[in-house]
N, C-alpha and C positions, 0 to 999 in steps of 0.2 A: 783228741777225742775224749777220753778219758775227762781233763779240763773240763771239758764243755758237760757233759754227764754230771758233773760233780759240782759246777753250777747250777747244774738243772735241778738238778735232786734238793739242794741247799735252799732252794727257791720253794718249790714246793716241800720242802721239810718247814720253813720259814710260815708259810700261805698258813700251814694245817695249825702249829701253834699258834700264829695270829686268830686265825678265825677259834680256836680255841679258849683262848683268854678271854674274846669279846663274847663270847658265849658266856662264860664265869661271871663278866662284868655284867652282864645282861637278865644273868638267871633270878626268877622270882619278880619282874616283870610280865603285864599283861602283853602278849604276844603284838600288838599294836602301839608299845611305846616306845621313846628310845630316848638316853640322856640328852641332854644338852653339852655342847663338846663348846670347848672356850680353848686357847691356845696356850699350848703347854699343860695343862689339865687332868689330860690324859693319863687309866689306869697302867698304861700301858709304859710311861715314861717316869712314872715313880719308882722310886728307890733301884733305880737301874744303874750300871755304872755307865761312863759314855761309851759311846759306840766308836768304831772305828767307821772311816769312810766308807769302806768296801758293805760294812755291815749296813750301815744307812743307804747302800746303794739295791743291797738285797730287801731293805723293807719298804723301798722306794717301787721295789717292781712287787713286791706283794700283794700293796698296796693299789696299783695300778691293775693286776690280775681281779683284785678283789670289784674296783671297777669296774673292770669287761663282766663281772658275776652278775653285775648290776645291784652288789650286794656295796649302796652308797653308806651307811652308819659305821657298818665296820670299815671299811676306805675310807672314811674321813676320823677315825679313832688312829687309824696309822697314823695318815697324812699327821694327823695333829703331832704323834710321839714324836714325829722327826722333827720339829722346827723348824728353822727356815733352813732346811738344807732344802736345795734348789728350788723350783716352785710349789713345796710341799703346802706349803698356806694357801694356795690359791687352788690347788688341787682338792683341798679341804674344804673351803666354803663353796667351790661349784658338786662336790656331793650331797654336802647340806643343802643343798639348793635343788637339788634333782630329788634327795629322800624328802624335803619340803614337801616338792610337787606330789610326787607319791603318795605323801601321805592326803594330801586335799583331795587327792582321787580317789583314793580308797575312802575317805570320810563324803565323799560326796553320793561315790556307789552303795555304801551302808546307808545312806539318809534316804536316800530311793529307796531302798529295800524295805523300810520302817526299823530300822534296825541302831533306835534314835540315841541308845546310851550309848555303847560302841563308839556311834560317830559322834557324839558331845567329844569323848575323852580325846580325838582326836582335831576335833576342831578347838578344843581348850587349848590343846599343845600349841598349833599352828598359831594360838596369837593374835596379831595383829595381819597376818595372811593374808590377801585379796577381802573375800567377807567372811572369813570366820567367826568374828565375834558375832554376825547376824545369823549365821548358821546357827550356832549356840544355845540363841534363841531359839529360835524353828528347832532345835534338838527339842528343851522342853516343854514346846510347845506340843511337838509330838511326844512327848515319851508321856505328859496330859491327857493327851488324848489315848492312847493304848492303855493308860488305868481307869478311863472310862470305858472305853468297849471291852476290858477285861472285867469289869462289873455287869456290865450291858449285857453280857451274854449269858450270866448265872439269872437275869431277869426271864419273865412269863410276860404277854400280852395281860394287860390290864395291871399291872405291879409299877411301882412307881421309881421314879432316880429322880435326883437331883440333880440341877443345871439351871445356875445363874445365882441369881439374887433380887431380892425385891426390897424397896423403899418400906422400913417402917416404921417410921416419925421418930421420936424421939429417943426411941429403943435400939436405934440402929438399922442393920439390916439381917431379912431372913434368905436362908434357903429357896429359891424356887423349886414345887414338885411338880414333874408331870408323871402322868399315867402313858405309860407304853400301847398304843393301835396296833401297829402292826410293825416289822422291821424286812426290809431288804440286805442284800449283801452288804453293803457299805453305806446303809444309813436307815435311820429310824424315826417313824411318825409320833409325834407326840402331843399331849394336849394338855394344858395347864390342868391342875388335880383343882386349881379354885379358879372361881370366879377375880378376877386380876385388878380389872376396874367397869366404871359404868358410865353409860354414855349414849347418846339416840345412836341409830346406826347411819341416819345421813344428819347433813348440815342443814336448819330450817323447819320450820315446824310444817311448811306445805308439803312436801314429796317432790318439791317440784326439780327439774330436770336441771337445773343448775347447781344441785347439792354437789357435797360431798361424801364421800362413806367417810365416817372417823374411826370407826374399830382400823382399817387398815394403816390410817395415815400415824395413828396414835404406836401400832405396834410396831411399824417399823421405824418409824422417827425415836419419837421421847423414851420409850421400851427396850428397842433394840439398845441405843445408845446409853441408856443409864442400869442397864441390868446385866449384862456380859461383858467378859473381859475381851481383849482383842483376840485370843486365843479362841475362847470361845464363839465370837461372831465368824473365825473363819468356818469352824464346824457347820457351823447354820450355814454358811456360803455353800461349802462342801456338799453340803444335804440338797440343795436347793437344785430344782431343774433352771432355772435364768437366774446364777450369780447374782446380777445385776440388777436384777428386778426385786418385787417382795418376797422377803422372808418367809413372812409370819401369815396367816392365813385365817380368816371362820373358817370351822370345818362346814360342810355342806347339808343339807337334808339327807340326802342320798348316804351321803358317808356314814353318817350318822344312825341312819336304819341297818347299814347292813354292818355294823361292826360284829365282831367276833361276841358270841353271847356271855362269856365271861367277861367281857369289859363294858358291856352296855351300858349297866347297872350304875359302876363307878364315872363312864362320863356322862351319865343322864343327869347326876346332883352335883352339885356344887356349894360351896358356901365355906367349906374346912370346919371349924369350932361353931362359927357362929351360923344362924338360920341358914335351911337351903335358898337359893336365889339361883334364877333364871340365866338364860343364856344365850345373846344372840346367835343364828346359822349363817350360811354365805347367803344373800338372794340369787333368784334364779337368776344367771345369765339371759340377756338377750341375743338378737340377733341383727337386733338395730344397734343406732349409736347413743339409743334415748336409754332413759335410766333399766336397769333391771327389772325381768317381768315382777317382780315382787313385790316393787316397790312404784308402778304405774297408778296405784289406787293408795300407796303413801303407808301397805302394811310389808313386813315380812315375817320371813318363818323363827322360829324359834325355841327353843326347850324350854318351859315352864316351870314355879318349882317345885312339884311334883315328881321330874322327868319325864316327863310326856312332849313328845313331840306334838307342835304343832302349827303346820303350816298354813301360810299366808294367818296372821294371826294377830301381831301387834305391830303396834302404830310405832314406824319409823323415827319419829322426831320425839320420839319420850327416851329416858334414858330410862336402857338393860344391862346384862353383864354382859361382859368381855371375856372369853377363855382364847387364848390365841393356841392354835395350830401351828407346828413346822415342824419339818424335816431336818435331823441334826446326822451330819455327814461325817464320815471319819475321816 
């Protein structure tokens, strides 16, 4: 009886020093790392002298206790000390193998969360892991995006951020600015601060019902694609009530009247340094399959440049400006 007490006790005397050392070897570590453990390695089996059987058979169960803790990094720091005594190596790498998984869970539950630096560090460790190094990406992609809606929210309606870039000949490329409408919980309306480019608003100098509108085809096509990074076009997805559908948008007559009277002012002109210049609206919707009521008699509405609204007004097939509209989603 005694014997067996004095095993027991030598065990759990053994356990509390093990998990004490790896505590030591651990300390000053971000609570979500953990070495890399290679065979024979271990702080655990430097400068030691050798063990007797009996002792390697108590750090065999320590080890194995530490196991059932489900506490795998310190069980596999044993496993490692001992060597190949008995299936200590393989007892080793299927902990490595389970603290793996662990850790892909927990970096996958912080990446849900938005909790996007966290989970980089952990999907950095993991490697080559099912898709870590994609995660990685998607960390920052998002941790991007949280220093923009961390900017986003020290903004007022009518105040401007940047988001994108634009073509500018020979000088490179600029900043895109838009001016803030209005913002929702997890996305916000915006509208180019200039006029972008010019262009009739349908295809064809008649009106006629075969056109096409080009302000849309141009912003989501040649625009989307050559002004945002892939990071950025998911944001615009993100914002977007149909993914799938367009982006970018005219804002509308309607919108357009009833903005917030602080910002009216700033999307009524356009032009940035140089003259103000005009700006196509959405035409009205119809109800048929034929063109837009707006555009039945070949005119639509538009802001002038003044800033004056003014509907049904210019001729469809001349070329105006472009301010694109969209929603950019967190």
């Amino acid at each position: 009886m005694t014997g067996s007490f004095d095993r027991h006790f030598s065990t759990i005397l053994l356990l509390v020093i093990v998990i004490s050392l790896c505590a030591c070897e651990t300390a000053g570590r971000p609570n979500h790392s953990v070495p890399e453990l290679s065979a024979g390695t271990s702080d655990l089996s430097e400068n030691e002298e050798p063990v007797s059987v009996d002792e390697q058979a108590e750090r065999y169960h320590a080890a194995e206790e530490l196991e059932k803790m489900e506490n795998y990094g310190d069980a596999a720091q044993v496993y490692d000390s001992l060597g190949d005594y008995s299936d200590a190596e393989q007892k080793k790498e299927a902990c490595l193998l389970k603290q793996t998984e662990e850790y892909y869970s927990e970096a996958v539950r912080l990446y849900g969360e938005r909790q996007y630096e966290e989970a980089k560090e952990y999907f950095v460790y993991l490697g080559d892991y099912k898709d870590a190094a994609e995660y990685v990406e998607k960390c920052e992609a998002g941790m991007s995006r949280e220093r923009f809606w961390s900017l986003l929210s020290e903004k007022e309606p009518g105040e401007t951020i940047v988001f994108g870039h634009k073509k500018a000949g020979s000088t490179g490329e600029a900043d895109l600015k838009w001016i803030i409408l209005r913002r929702d919980v997890d996305r916000v309306l915006v509208l180019s601060e200039e006029v972008l480019a010019e262009m009739p608003l349908i295809s064809g100098q008649d009106g006629t019902e075969d056109g096409v509108l080009l302000p849309p085809t141009w912003m989501n096509g040649e625009f989307l694609d050559g002004s945002f990074t892939s990071a950025e076009a998911d944001m615009l997805r993100a914002g977007a009530e149909d993914p799938s559908g367009d982006l970018f948008f005219l804002l509308s007559a309607e919108d357009a009247e009833q903005l917030p009277e602080n910002t009216a002012a700033a999307v009524r002109t356009a032009g940035g340094a140089t003259a103000p210049s005009g700006w196509w609206l959405a035409p009205r919707s119809s109800e048929s399959d034929d063109l837009p009521d707006d555009l039945e008699d070949g005119l639509s509405s538009v802001v002038d440049e003044a800033g004056i609204l003014q509907p049904h007004f210019k001729d469809a097939g001349t070329p105006f400006g472009v301010r694109p509209a969209v929603w950019i989603g967190r």
